[in-house]
N, C-alpha and C positions, 0 to 999 in steps of 0.2 A: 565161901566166896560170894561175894554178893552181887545182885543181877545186874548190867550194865545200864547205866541210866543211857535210856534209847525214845529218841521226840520221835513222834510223827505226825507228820503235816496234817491240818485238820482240809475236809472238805474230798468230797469224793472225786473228781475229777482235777487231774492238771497235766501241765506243757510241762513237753520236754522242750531243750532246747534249741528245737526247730521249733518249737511253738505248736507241736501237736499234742492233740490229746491224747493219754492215755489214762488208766487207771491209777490207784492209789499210789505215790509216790514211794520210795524206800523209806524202810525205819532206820533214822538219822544216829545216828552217838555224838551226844553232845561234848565236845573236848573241852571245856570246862574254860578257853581264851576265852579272857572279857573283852565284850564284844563281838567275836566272831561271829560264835552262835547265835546271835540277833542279824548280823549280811548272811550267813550260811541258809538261816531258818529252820534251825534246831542240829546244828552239827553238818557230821560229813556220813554221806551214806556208810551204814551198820555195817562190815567184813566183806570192804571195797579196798582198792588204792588210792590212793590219792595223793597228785607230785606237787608237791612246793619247787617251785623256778623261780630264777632272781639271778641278779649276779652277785659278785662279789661284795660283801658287808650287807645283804639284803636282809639278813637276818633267818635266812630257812633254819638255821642248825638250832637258836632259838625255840623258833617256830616248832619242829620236830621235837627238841628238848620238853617243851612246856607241853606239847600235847600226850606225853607219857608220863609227866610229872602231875597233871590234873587227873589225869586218868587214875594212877597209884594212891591218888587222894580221895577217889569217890568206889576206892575198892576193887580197884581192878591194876592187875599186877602189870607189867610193862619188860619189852626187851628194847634195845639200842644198838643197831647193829653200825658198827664203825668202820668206815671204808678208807677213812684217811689219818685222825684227829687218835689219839692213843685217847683210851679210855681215863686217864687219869687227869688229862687237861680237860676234856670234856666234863667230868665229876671236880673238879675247881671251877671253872666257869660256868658252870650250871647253876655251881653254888651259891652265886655274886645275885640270883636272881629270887634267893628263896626257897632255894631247894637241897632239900638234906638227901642226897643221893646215896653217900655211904651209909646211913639210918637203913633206909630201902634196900639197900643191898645185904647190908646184916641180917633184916627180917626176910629175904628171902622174894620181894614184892619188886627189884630190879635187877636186871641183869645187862652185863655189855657184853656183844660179842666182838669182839675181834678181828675184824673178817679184812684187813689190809693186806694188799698183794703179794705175794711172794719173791723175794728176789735173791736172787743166789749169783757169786761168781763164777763163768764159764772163762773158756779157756781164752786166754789172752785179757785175762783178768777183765770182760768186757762182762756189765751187770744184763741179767736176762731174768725178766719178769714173766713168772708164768701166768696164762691165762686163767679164768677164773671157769672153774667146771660148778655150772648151776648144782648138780647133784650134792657137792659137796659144802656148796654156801649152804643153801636148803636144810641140807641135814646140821649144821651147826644152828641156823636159826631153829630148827623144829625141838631140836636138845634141850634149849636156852629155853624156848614155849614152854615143855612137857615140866621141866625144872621148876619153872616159877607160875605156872598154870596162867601167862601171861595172856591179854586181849588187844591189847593195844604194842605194835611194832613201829618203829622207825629203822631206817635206811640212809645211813647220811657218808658220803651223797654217793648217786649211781654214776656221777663220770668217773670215780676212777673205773669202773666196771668199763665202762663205755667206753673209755680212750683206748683200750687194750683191744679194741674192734674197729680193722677198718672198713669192714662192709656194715654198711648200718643194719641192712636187713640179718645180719648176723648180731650184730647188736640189740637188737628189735625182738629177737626169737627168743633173746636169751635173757631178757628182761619179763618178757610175757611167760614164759617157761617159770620164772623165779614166783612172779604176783599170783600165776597160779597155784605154785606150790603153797604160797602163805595163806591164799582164801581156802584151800584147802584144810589148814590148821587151823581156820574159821575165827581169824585173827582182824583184824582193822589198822591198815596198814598206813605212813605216811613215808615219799620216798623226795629226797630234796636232790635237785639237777641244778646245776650251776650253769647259769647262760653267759656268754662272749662278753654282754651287753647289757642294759636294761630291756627285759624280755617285750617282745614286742606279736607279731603274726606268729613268725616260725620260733619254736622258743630252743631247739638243737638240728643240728645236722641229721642227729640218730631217727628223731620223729617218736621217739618216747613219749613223748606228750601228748602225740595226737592217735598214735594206731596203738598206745598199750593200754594207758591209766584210764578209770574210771572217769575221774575230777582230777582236775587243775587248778589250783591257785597259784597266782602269779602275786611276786614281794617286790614293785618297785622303788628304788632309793636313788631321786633325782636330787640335783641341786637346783636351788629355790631361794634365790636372793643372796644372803649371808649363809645360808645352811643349807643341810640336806631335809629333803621332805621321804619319808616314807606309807606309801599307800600300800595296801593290800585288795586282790580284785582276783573274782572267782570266775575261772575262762570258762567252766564248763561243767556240770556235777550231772551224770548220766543220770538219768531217772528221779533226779529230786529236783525242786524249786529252791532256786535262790535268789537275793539281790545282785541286780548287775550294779557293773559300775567301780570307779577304783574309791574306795575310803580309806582316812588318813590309820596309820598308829603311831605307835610309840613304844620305846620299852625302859621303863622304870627300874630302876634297883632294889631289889628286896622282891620284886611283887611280877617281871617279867611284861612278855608282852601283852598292850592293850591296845586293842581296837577299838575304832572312833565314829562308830554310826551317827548318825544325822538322830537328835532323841524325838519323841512322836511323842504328840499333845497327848493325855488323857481327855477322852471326850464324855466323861462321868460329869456326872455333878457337881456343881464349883460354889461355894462361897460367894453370896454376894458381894462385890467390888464397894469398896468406900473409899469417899476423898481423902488425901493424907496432903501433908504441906510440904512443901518441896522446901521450904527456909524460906521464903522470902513474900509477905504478905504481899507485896505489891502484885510480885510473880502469880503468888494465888489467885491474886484477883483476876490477873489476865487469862485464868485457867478456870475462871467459874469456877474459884473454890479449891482447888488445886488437883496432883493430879489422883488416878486411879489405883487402889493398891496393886500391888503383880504387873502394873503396867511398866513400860519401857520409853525412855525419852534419851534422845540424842542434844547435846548440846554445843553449837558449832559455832565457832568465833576466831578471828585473829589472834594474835598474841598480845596480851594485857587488856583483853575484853573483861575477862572476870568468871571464866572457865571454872578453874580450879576454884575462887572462890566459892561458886556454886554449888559443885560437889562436895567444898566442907560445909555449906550450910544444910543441905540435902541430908547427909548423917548426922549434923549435928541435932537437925528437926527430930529424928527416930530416935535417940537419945534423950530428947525432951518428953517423950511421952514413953519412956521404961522400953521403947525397943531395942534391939540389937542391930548394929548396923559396921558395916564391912566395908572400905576406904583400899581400891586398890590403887597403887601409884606407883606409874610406870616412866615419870618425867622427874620426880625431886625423889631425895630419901625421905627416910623414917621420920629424921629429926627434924628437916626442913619443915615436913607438913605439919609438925606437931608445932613446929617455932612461925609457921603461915597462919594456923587457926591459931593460936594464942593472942596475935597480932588482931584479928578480927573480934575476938574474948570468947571465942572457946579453947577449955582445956583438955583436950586428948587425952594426956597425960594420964588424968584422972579418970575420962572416961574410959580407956583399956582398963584400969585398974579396977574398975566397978564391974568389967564384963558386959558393958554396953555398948565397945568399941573395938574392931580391930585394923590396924593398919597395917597393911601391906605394901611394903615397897620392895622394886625387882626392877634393874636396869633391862631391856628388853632382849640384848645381844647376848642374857648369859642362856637363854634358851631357846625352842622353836614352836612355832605358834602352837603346834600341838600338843608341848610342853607345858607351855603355858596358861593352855586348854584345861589340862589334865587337875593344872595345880589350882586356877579358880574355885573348878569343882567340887576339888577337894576340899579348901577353904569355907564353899558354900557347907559342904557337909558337915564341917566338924566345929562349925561357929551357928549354926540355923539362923543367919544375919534375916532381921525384916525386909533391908534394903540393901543396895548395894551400890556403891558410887566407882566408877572407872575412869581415872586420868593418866594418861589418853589413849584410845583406841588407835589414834595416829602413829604414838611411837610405835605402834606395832607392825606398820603396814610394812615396813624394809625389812621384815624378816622371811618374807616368800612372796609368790607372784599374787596378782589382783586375784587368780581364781584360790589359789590356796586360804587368800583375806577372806575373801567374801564365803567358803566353807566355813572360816573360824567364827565370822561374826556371826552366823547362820548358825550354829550351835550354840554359839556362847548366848545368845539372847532365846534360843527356844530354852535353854536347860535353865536360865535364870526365870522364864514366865513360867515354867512347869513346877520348878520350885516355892510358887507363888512370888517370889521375889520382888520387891520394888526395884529399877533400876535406872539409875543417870549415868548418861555416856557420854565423856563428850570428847571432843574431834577438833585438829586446828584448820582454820581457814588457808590457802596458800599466801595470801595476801594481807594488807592491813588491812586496805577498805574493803573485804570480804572476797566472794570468791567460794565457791563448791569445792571443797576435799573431797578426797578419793573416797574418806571412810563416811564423811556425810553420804554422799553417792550410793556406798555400797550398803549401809547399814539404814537408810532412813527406810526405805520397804519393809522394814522388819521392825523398827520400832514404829509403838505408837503418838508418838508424837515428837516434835524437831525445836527446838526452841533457837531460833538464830540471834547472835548477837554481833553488833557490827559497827565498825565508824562512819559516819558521815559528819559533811562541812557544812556547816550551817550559820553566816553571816561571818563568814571567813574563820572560824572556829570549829575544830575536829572534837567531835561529840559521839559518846557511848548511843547505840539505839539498840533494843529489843522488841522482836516480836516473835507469836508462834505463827509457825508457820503452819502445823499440822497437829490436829491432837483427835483424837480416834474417840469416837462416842460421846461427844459434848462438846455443846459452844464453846467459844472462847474470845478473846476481845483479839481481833488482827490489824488493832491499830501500830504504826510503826511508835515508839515510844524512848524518848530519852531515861536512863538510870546513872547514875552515878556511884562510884563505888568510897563508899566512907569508912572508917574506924568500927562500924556495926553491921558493916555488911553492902549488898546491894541494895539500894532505893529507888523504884521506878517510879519516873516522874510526868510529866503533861504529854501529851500526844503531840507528837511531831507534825508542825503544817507544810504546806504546799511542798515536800519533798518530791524531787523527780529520780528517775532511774529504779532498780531494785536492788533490794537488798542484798540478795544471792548472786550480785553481780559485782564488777569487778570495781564500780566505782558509785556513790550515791551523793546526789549533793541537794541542796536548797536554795531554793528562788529567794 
């Protein structure tokens, strides 16, 4: 059998969570969740418990499923002990995620126990469920251990144990009674409690959470706009370091659940930065040469500014010089954009076909930001696009609250500069004559530079203007400037005179 792969936190000294010092922290078991084990900080302390809480749909039984299923992958055999869910529906819905359970169970590396209440008819044909005697759970879990030489146990879930008690402190004795029996069996245990609620301070009546388990992780699933958001947030992990704080996940098909930490720069050595062309000479010009590669640029206008034309000139430019370049659109389909750049005379068409091009189109309501998070990503990975062009960050904002946005665009543009990526985003104005968006607002901090585009009146005539407004490590021209959009593209033209008001404002006009 092979030795449990076990982290342990580097550095001699840390906090518990009081924030005192003590000595070397626990050797961790990494559970093999993508992502976890980056908020955890190398897993869950090594032949501990630890409760997964949430309510209903929160996903513990997931949660517990995958962390005995990664486990049986990296060599270490697993029990399942079932308190409500029959072992057969659990072994079909497990399966939906990637998991050959009955494979495992053949070779001997999984086992279920069985362990649901007992209920027999007494007299007056009234049902009477007998209470649960720890001795005898124990000893069916220990069977199950010794059988399959198991390290990793689940427990799903301890209220039906729990409802069968109405003194909690009878509940409490007999839950701690049970966790020591399994560290006993030198086992690493996870046990899932189902809250009233979205778990919050007190997370049951019983106090399981707080006077039994080791660690607690808490599985929030709130609604957030149109959908539900799901976080995951570690209340407490005795003796070890973690990240606080709630982060997002998800759970995939085929591949289970994944966690969504914030991704962290490499602060190694980088490749010197060179100019690339955004499309549009003119735009270069005003960019001193255009812009940075791996850099990031927001591009914010009204409706029929010239948005979207931008972002097909922006991939079309990395296409002109043999790059690979990545088109996501979140406002038109497939064909539209391919029948928009045609119109301008680029062929998409041809470029996907070369492998120089891929477009992506996804109406925004058929998933949730972190859905959509996910599938970027993935796109990034399995295309290695030079660039990447995004329209629009805006449809995406009605799909959960401004903090849930502002996490997504907070990842989605670290994970795109980590990749080296080039990237154009752009964003609608609320108004004609301009006007700050939300996504302008929440995403210009994080990109390197803002290119605004916008109308104003000028001798009683509504006219196209551009400027930068921000661009991160080089001059730039910040004159406000007339362009027009023609049959070949965008054309900037003379600098705009005596114009009053600003741009970023709700109206601009001329003397």
């Amino acid at each position: 059998m092979s030795e449990p792969r076990v982290a342990h936190e580097a550095g001699a000294l840390r906090f518990g969570d009081d924030g005192s010092e003590h000595g070397a922290s626990l050797p961790k078991l990494l559970t093999g969740i993508g992502g976890f084990d980056d908020v955890s900080m190398g897993g869950v302390p090594r032949r501990r418990a630890t409760v997964i809480a949430g309510q209903a749909g929160s996903a513990k039984t997931v949660f517990a499923g995958q962390f005995l299923a990664e486990g049986v992958r990296a060599g270490q055999p697993a029990v399942f002990v079932t308190l409500e869910e029959s072992a057969e529906d659990l072994r079909a819905n497990l399966s939906t995620l990637g998991f050959d359970i009955a494979a495992w169970e053949a070779a001997g590396d999984w086992r279920f126990v069985d362990a649901s209440p007992v209920v027999s008819r007494g007299d007056g044909d009234q049902l009477t469920v007998t209470p649960y005697r720890v001795e005898t759970l124990a000893a069916q879990i220990g069977h199950a251990v010794d059988a399959t030489g198991a390290e990793r146990v689940s427990i799903d879930s301890l209220n039906a144990v729990l409802r069968l008690h109405d003194d909690p402190r009878s509940a409490r004795s007999l839950v701690r009674h049970l966790i020591a029996s399994l560290r006993a069996m030198g086992v690493t245990v996870m046990l899932t409690v189902e809250t009233p609620e979205d778990p919050g301070g007190a997370l049951s009546s019983y106090g399981v959470e707080e006077f039994v388990a080791d660690n607690v992780v808490l599985l929030h699933h709130r609604p957030e706009g149109r959908v539900r958001r799901r976080t995951v947030e570690i209340l407490k992990m005795r003796g070890a370091m973690h990240h606080k704080g709630e982060v997002s996940f998800t759970i995939l098909p085929g591949q289970g659940l994944l966690v969504l930490p914030m991704v962290r720069m490499h602060t190694g050595e980088v490749g010197e930065p060179h100019r690339v062309s955004i499309g549009s000479t003119g735009i270069d010009a005003m960019l001193d040469g255009g812009v940075f590669s791996g850099s990031s640029m927001i591009v914010s206008g009204p409706t029929g500014t010239g948005k979207t034309l931008l972002a097909t000139q922006f991939v079309a430019a990395a296409a002109a010089v043999g790059e690979r370049a990545l088109l996501l659109a979140f406002e038109e389909s497939h064909d539209q954009v391919l029948r928009s750049a045609r119109g301008w005379g680029h062929d998409f068409a041809q470029l996907e076909t070369d492998g120089l091009l891929h477009v992506a189109a996804a109406y925004p309501d058929v998933a949730s930001l972190d859905d959509h998070l996910v599938e970027i990503e993935a796109l990034v990975r399995r295309h290695r696009p030079a660039r990447v062009a995004i329209d629009s960050l805006t449809a995406l904002e009605r799909l959960g609250s401004l903090d849930a946005f502002r996490e997504f665009a907070a990842r989605l543009t670290a994970t795109l500069k980590a990749a080296g990526v080039t990237t154009l985003m752009t964003a609608s104005a609320p108004t004609l004559l301009g006007g700050s968006s939300v996504t302008e607002s929440h995403v210009s901090a994080l990109t390197d530079g803002i290119l605004l585009l916008r109308y104003v009146e000028v001798d009683g005539e509504v006219k196209r203007a551009i400027t930068v407004l921000k661009i991160r490590g080089t001059q730039h021209d910040s004159a406000i400037r007339e362009y027009t959009i023609t049959d070949h593209g965008a054309v900037v033209g003379e600098r705009f005179r005596g114009l009053t008001g600003v741009l970023s404002g709700q109206a601009v006009t001329a003397l």
